[in-house]
Structure formats: C-alpha cells, structure tokens
MIDRENTI-661783 format. One record per residue: residue in one letter; x, z negated, y of N, C-alpha, C in turn. Coordinates in steps of 0.2 Angstrom, whole numbers, padded with zeros to 4 digits, always signed. Example, Ala and Ser with C-alpha at 12.3 -4.5 7.8 and 13.67 -1.06 7.14 Angstrom:
A+0066-0039-0028+0062-0039-0022+0066-0039-0016
S+0064-0035-0011+0068-0036-0005+0064-0039+0000
! end
This chain:
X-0202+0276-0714-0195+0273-0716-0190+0278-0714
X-0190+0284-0714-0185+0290-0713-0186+0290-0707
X-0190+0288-0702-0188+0289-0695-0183+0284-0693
X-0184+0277-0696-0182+0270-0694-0175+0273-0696
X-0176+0275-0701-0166+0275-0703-0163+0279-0701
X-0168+0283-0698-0165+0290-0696-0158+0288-0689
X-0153+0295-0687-0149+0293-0680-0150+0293-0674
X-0159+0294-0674-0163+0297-0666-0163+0291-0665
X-0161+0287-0658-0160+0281-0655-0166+0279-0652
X-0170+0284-0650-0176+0286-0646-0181+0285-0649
X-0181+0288-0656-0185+0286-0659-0187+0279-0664
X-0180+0275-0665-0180+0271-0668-0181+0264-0662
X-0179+0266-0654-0182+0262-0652-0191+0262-0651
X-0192+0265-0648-0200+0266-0652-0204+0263-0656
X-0201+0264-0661-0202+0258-0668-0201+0252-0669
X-0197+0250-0665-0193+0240-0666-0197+0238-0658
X-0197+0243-0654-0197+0238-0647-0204+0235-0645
X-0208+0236-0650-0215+0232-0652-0214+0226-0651
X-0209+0225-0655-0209+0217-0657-0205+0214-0653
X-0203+0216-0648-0195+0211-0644-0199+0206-0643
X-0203+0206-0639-0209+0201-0639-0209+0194-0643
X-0209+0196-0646-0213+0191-0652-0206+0188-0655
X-0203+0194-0657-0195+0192-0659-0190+0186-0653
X-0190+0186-0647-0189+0182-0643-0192+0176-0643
X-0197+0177-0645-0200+0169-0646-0199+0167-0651
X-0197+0168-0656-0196+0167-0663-0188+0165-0665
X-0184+0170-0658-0178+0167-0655-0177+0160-0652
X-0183+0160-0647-0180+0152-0643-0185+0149-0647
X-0189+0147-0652-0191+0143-0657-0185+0138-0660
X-0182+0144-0662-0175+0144-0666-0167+0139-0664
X-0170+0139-0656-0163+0138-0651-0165+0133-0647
X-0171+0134-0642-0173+0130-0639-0171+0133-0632
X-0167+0136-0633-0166+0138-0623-0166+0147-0623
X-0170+0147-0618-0172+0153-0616-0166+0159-0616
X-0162+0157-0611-0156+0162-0611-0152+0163-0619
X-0154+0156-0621-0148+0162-0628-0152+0165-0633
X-0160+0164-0631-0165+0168-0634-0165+0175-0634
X-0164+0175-0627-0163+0183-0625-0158+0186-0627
X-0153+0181-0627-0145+0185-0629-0146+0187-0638
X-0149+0182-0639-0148+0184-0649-0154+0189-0649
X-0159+0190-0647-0166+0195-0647-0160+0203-0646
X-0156+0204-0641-0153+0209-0641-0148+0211-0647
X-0145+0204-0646-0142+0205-0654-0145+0205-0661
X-0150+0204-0661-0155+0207-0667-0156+0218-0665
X-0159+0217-0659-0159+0224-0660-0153+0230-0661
X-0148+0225-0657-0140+0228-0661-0137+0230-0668
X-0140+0223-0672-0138+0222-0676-0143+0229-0681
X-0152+0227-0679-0156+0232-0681-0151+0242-0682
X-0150+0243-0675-0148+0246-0676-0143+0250-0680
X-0138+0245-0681-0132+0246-0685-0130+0247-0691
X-0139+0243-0692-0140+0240-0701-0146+0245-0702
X-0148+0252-0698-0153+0254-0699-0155+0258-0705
X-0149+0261-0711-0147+0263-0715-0148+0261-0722
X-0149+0253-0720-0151+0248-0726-0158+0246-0726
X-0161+0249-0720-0169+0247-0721-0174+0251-0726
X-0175+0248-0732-0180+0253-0740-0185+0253-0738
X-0190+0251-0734-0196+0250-0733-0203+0245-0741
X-0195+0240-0741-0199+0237-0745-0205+0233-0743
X-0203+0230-0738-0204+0226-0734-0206+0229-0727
X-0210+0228-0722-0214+0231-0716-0208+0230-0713
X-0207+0235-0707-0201+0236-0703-0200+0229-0699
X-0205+0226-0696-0209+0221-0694-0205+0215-0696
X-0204+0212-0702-0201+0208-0707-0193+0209-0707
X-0193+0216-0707-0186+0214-0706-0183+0214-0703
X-0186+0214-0696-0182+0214-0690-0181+0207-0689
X-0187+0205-0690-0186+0195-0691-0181+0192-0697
X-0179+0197-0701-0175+0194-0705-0167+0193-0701
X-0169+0200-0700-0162+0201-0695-0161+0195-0690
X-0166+0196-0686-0167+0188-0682-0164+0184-0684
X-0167+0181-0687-0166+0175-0692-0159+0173-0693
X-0156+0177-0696-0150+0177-0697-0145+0178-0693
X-0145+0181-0685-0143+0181-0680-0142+0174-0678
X-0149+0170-0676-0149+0164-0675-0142+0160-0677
X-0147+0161-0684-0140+0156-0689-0135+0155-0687
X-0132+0161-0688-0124+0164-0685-0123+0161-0682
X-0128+0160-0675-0127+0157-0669-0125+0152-0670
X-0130+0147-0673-0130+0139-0674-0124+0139-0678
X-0122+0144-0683-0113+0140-0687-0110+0139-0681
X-0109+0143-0678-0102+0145-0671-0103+0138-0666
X-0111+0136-0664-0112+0133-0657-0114+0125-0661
X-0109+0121-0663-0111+0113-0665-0113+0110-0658
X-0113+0113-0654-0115+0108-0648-0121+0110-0647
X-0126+0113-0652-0133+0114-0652-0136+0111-0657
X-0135+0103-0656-0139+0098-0658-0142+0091-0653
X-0147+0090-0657-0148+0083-0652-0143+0080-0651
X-0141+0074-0645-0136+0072-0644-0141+0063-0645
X-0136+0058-0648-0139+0051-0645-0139+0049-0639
X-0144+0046-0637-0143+0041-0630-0143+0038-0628
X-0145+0034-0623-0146+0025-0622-0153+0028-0616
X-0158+0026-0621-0165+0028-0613-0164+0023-0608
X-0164+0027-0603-0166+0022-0594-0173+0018-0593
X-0175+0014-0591-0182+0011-0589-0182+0004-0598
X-0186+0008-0599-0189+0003-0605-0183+0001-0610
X-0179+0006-0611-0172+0003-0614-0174+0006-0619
X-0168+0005-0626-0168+0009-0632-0163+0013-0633
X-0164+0016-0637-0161+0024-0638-0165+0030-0641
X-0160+0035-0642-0166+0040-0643-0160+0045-0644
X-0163+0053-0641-0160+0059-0643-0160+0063-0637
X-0156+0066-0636-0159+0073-0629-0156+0078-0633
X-0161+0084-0630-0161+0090-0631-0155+0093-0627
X-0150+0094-0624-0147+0094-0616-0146+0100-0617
X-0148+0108-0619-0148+0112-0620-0155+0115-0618
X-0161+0112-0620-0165+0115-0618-0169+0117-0611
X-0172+0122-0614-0173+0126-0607-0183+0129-0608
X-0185+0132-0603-0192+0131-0601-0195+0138-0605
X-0202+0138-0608-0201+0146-0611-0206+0148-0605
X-0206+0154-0600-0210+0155-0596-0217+0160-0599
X-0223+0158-0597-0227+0159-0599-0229+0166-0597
X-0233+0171-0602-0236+0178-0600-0243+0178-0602
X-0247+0182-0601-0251+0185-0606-0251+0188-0610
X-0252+0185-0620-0251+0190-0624-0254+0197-0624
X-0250+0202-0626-0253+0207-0624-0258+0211-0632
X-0254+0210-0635-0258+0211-0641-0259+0208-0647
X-0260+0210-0654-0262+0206-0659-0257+0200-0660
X-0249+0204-0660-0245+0200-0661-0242+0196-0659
X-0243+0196-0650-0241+0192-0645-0248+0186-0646
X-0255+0188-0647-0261+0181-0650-0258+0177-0653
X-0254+0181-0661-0251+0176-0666-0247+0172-0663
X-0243+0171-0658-0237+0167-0658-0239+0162-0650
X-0244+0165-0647-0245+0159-0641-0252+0155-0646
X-0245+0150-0646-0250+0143-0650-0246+0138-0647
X-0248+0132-0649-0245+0125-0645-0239+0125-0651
X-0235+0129-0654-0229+0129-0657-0224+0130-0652
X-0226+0134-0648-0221+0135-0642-0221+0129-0637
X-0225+0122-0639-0226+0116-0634-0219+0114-0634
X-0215+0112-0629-0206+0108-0628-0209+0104-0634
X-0211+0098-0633-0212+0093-0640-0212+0096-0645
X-0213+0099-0651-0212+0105-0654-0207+0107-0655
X-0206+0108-0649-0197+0115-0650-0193+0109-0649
X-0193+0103-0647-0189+0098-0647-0187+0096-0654
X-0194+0094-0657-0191+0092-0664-0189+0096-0669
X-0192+0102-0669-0188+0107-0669-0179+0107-0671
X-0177+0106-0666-0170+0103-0663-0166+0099-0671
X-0171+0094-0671-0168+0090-0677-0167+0092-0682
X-0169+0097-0684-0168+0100-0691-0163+0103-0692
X-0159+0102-0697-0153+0107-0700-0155+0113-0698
X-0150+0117-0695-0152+0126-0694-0156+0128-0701
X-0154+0129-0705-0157+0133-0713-0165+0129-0714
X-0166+0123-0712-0171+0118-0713-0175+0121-0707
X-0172+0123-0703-0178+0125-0696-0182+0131-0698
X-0176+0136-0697-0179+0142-0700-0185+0144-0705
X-0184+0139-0711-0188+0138-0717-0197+0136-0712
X-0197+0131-0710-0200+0128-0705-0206+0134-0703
X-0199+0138-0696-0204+0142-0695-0206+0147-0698
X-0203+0149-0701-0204+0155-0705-0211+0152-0711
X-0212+0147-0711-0216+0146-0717-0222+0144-0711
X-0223+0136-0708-0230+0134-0705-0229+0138-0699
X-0225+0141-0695-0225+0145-0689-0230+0151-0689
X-0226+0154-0693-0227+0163-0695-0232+0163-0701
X-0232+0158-0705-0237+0159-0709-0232+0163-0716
X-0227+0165-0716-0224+0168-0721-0226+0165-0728
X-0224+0170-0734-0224+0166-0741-0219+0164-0742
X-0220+0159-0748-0212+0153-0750-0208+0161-0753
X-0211+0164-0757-0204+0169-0759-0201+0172-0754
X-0205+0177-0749-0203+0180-0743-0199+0176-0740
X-0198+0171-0738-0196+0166-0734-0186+0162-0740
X-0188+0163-0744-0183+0164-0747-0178+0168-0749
X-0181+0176-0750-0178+0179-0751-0174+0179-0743
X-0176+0180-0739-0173+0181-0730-0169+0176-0731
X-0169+0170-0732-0164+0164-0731-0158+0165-0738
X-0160+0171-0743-0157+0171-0748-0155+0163-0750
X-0161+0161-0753-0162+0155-0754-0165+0156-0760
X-0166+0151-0768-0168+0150-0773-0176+0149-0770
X-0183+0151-0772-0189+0146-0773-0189+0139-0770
X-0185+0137-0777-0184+0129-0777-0182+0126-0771
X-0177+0130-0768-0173+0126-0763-0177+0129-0756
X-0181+0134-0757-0184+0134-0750-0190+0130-0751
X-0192+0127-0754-0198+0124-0755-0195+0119-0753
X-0189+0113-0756-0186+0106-0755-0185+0107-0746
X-0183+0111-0745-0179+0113-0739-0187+0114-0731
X-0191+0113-0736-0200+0115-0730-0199+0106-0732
X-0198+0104-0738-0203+0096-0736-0199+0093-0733
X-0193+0095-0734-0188+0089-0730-0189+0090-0724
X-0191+0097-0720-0190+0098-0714-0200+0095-0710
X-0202+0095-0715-0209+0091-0713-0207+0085-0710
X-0205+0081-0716-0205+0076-0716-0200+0073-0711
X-0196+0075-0707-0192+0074-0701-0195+0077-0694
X-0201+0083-0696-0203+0084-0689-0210+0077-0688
X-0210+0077-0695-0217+0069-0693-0212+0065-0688
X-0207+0065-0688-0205+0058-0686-0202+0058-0679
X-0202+0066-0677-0202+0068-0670-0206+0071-0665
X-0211+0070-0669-0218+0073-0663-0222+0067-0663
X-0224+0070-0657-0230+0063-0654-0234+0063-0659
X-0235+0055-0662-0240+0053-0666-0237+0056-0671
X-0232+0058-0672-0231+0059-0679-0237+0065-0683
X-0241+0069-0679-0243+0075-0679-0237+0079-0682
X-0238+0085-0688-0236+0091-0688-0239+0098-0687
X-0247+0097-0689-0248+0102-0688-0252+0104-0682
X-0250+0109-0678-0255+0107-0670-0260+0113-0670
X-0264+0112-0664-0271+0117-0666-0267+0124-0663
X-0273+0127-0664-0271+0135-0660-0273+0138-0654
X-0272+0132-0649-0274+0134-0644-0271+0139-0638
X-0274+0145-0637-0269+0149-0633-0265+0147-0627
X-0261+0150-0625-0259+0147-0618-0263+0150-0611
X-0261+0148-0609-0267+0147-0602-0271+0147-0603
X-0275+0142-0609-0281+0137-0608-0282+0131-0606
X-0281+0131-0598-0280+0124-0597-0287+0121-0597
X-0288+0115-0598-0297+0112-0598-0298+0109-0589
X-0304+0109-0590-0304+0108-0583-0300+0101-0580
X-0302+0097-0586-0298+0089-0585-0290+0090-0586
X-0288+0096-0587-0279+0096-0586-0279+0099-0579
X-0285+0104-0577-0283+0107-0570-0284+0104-0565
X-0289+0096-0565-0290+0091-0560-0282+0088-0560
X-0282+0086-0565-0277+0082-0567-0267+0085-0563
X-0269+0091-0563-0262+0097-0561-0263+0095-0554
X-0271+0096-0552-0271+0097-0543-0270+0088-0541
X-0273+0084-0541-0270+0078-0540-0262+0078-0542
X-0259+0079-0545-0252+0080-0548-0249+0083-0541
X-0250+0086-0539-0247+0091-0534-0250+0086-0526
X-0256+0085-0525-0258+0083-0519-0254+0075-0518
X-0253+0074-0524-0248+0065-0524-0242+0067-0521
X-0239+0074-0524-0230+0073-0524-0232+0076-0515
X-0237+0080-0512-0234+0084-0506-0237+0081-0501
X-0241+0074-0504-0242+0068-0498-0238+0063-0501
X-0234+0063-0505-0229+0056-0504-0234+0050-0507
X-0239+0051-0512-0243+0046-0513-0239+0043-0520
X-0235+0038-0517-0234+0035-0523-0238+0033-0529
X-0241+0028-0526-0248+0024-0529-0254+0031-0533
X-0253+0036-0529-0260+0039-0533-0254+0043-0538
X-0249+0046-0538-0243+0048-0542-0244+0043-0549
X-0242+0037-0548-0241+0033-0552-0248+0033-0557
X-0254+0032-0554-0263+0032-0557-0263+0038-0562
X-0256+0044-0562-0261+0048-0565-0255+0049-0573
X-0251+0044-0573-0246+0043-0579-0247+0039-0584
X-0245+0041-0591-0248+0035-0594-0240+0029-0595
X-0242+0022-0598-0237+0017-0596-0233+0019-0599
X-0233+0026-0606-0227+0026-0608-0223+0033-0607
X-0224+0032-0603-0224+0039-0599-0214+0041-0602
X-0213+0046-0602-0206+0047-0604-0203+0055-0601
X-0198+0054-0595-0195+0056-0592-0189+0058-0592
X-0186+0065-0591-0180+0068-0594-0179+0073-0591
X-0174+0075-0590-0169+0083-0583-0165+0085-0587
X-0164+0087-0594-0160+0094-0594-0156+0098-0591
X-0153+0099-0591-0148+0098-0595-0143+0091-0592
X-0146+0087-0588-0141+0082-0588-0141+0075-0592
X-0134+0073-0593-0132+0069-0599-0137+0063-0599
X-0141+0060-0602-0144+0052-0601-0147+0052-0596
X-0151+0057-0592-0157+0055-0588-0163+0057-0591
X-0164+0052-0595-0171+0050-0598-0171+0044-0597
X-0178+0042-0595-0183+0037-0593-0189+0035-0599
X-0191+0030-0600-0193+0026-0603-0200+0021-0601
X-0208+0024-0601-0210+0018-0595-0213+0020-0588
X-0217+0020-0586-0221+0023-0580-0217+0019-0575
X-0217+0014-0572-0214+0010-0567-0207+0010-0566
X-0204+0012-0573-0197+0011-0572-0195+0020-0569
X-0199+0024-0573-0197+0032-0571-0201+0033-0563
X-0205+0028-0560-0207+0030-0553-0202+0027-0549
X-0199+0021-0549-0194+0020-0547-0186+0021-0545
X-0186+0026-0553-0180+0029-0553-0178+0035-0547
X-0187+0037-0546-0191+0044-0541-0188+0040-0537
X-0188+0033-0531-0190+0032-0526-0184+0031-0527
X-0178+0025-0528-0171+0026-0526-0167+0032-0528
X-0170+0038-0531-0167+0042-0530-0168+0047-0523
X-0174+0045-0518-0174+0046-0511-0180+0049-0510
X-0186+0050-0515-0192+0053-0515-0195+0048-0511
X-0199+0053-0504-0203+0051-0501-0198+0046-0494
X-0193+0050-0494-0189+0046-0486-0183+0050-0487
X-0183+0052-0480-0174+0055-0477-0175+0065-0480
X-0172+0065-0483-0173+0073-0483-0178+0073-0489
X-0180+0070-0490-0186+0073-0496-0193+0067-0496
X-0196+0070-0490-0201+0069-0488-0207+0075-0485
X-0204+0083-0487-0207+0087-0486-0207+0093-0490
X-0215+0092-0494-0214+0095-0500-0219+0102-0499
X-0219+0107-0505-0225+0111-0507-0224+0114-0512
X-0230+0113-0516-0231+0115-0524-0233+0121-0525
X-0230+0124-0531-0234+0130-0536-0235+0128-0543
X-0240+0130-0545-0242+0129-0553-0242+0132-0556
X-0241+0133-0561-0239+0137-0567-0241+0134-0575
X-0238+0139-0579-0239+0136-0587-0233+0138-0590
X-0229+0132-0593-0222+0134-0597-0223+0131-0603
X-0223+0134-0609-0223+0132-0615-0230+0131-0616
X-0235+0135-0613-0243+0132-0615-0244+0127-0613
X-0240+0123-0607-0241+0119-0602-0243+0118-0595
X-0245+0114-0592-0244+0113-0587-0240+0112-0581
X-0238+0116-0576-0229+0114-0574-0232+0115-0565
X-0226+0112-0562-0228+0111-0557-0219+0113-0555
X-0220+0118-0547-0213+0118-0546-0212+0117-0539
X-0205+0115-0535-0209+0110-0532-0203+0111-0527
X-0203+0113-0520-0202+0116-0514-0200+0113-0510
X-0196+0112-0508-0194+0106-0502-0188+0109-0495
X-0194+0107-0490-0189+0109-0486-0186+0104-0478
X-0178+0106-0481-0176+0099-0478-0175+0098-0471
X-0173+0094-0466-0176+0091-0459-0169+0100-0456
X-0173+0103-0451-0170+0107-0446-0171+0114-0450
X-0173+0116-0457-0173+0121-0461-0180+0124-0459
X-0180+0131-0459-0188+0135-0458-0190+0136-0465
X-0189+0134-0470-0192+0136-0476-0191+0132-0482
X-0195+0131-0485-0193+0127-0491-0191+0130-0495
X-0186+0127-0501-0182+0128-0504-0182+0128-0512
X-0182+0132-0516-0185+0129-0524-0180+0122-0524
X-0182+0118-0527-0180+0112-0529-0179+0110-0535
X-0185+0111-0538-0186+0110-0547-0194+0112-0551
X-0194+0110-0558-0200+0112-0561-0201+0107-0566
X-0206+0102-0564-0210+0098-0570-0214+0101-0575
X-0213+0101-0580-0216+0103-0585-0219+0095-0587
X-0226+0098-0589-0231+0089-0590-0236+0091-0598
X-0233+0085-0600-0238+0085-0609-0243+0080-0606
X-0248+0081-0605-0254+0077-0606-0259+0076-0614
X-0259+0069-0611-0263+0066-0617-0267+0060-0615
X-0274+0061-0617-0281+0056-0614-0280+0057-0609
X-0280+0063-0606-0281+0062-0599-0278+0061-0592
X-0270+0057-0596-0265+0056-0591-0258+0060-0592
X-0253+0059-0588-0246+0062-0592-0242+0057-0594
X-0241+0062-0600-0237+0058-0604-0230+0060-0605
X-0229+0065-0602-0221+0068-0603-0220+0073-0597
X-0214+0071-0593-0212+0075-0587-0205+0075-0590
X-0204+0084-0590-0197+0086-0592-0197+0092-0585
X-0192+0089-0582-0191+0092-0578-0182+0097-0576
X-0186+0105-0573-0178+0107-0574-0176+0109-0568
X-0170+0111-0569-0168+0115-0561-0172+0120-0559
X-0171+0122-0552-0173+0127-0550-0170+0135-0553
X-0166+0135-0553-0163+0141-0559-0168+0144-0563
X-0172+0141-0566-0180+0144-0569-0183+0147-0566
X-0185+0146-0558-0188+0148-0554-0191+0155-0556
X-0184+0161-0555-0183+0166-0558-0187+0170-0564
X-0187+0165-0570-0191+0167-0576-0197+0168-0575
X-0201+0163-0571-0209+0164-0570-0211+0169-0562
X-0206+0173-0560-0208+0175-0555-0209+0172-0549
X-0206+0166-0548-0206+0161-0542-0200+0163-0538
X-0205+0163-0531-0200+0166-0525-0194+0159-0527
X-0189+0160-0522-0182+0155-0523-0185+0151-0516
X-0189+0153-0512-0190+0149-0506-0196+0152-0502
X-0201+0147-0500-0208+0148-0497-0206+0147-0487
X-0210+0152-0485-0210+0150-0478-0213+0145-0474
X-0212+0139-0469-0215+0134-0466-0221+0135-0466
X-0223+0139-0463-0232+0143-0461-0234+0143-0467
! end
C-alpha cells in the first residue's frame, strides 16, 4: 500500500501496469470501440496516478484501478450522447432495428496470464458488446461488473456508489434487456477461450475465403445462413437483412467484375471470432491493397452474422496495409 501511494512513478508503474491488459478490455466492454478503449485505459492510469494518495488498501489495488476505470467510462458516456444505438430501417428483408455505428473490432492476442484467461471469454463476442450498447451507461457497468467480472452485489455498489437495492434492480433490468438483444435471447455464454476455433469453424473460414478469392458466388452464398444479417460500421443504414438480399447487395455493389475481381485473404480472430481480411488489387497495380475485415458469428455451422469494417483495423491485428502480386 505505501509503495502504491508513494511519489516513485517507477514504482507505482510497476504495480498498476499488470492490469492495462485486462483493464482495456473492460474499457471497450464498456464503449464498444477500441480506440476510445485505449484512450479511457490511459485515462484511468492518469487518473490512478493522481488519486494515488486516496488508495487505503482496503480493497486490492487491482479493484481499484477498475473502480477508477469504471468511472472514467461513465464520465465518458455523460459527455458522448452519441454513444448510443441509433434506429434504423434494415436493407434486404426490411424492418427496423438498431446500429452500433461506433463500434469497432477488439483485436485478438494470446492471454498471457491468470488474468488475461479471465477476460477471453465469448463476452468479448461483437453480439455481446452489441447489446451491451443498449443498456443505460450505470446499467451496463452493473452488468459487467457483476455476470462479466464476477464481482459481489455490495463491491459492485459501493464502485457505482449505488444503494444494494439499486444495484441489484439496476442487474435485473439490465438482464432483462440484454435477453432481448442477443441471439436467442441467450444471456449467459459459455467460457470458451479465444482462439478455439473447432474444426467445423476452420473448414467453414477456408471455404469462406476460397469463395470470396474465386468469385464463387453460389459456394459464398451455400455457406450463409437465410437470415444471415449484414452490417459496415461505422456507416449510416448499411445493414442487411436476408442471405439473398445481402449477396446481392455484394454483386451490385461490384463484387466479382471491373476492379474487384482480384482478391487475397488473411484470417484472423476478432472478438473470439473468426475474421477474414480481404486484399484487393486493382487492374494495372502490383500489389493488393487492404480493403476490409469480415468479422463472422457462426451458428449450426453456417454464418450467421458478417460485420464488416474498414481497413483502418488492419493495423491493430498486425496486418501489413498491402500484400505483394507474387
């Protein structure tokens, strides 16, 4: 505790920088998009730093850095009202719905220890961090703090400076609305690490790739389920609805003739997923180009959700920006 408080900088980073780790992830939990996870992660450790005087060691040093977090988030969420689901009119099958138009991709690593084990779970899956989204900031919080992290209902109160009672109402409520935005209506997901892909996802990956870099529409389409739901972040209203109508949206938007008929893939894992990032290079160019990244939620076998981002992400997973012809 004396060291934590102490004014040695060197030391006190020492101490806290265990957790940036974990604490980032617990940030884009929180947010949804990776960049401003990073920015409030640093802002936790600033604020760590500034409020080091106030740490009694009632609590693990560990907890309170998440406390800090926490609160950081919040802060963030009063300031930024344009970090809520938007509504929208879905494309293909019709309806309406919600975008995310803010979120962004968590790029995958290997945990490295105890702590980084706890947190790669399928809670980091986009669906997840999606609905997520829907919760009132103070509601979400409660959320992960309590079925996320495992926290106690008082621990979890006191952080939120919250009654018992009201962080208890404030966990069902926020149950009760993530039922009604995760597939199936699922809330709690199992614990599977990330980069356990099964063998029937990694068939599934390499046909996914061999479709889009032969232009095979027809075996593209075979490997989607009919209600397949399609969507590009951050842009406004492109979500799809519908396997035939989102494969056609692909073909009049020029897949597979004129300059995007020459493709090559890498695979990856974002969010505990499966991603494909996808290389194109156009007629008179010596090298392909990043283009974009499908992130794919599979279910029974087929894809059931492609949320695809810019190339901009590239970067986070350590993807070159451009692959040579050869």
């Amino acid at each position: 505790m004396n060291v934590a408080r102490s004014g040695d900088a060197g030391r006190f980073a020492l101490l806290t920088e265990r957790y940036r780790r974990e604490l980032l992830v617990h940030c884009y939990r929180m947010l949804a998009s990776y960049e401003d996870a990073q920015d409030l992660t640093q802002e936790t450790f600033l604020r760590a730093w500034a409020k080091r005087e106030s740490f009694q060691g009632r609590a693990s040093l560990r907890t309170w850095m998440y406390r800090i977090a926490t609160n950081a988030c919040l802060d963030f969420l009063e300031k930024r009202r344009d970090r809520t689901p938007v509504p929208i009119e879905l494309q293909g099958d019709g309806g309406t719905g919600t975008e995310v138009l803010y979120l962004q991709p968590w790029p995958d690593s290997e945990p490295d220890g105890p702590h980084e084990r706890a947190v790669a779970r399928e809670t980091i899956e986009l669906a997840f961090i999606v609905a997520v989204q829907h919760l009132p900031a103070r509601q979400r919080a409660v959320l992960i703090l309590r079925d996320v992290l495992g926290w106690p209902a008082q621990q979890t109160a006191d952080t939120l400076e919250l009654t018992l009672a009201s962080a208890n109402s404030a966990l069902q409520r926020a149950r009760a609305t993530m039922r009604e935005h995760l597939p199936d209506g699922r809330l709690y997901w199992s614990a599977r690490a990330k980069h356990e892909l099964s063998a029937d996802e990694q068939r599934l990956v390499s046909a996914y790739v061999r479709a889009h870099e032969t232009l095979d529409i027809d075996g593209l389409t075979a490997l989607l389920r009919a209600d397949l739901r399609f969507a590009m972040p951050p842009e406004p209203g492109v979500v799809w609805v519908g396997r035939e109508a989102t494969v056609q949206s692909w073909i009049d938007g020029g897949f597979g003739r004129g300059d995007y008929v020459d493709w090559k893939c890498r695979t990856t894992t974002a969010n505990g997923q499966p991603a494909v990032a996808a290389y194109l290079r156009r007629p008179g160019s010596q090298a392909y180009e990043a283009f974009a990244m499908d992130v794919l939620r599979v279910e029974d076998g087929l894809v059931a959700e492609i949320v695809t981002f810019g190339s901009d992400v590239f970067e986070w997973f350590g993807l070159p920006p451009r692959l040579e012809a050869s």
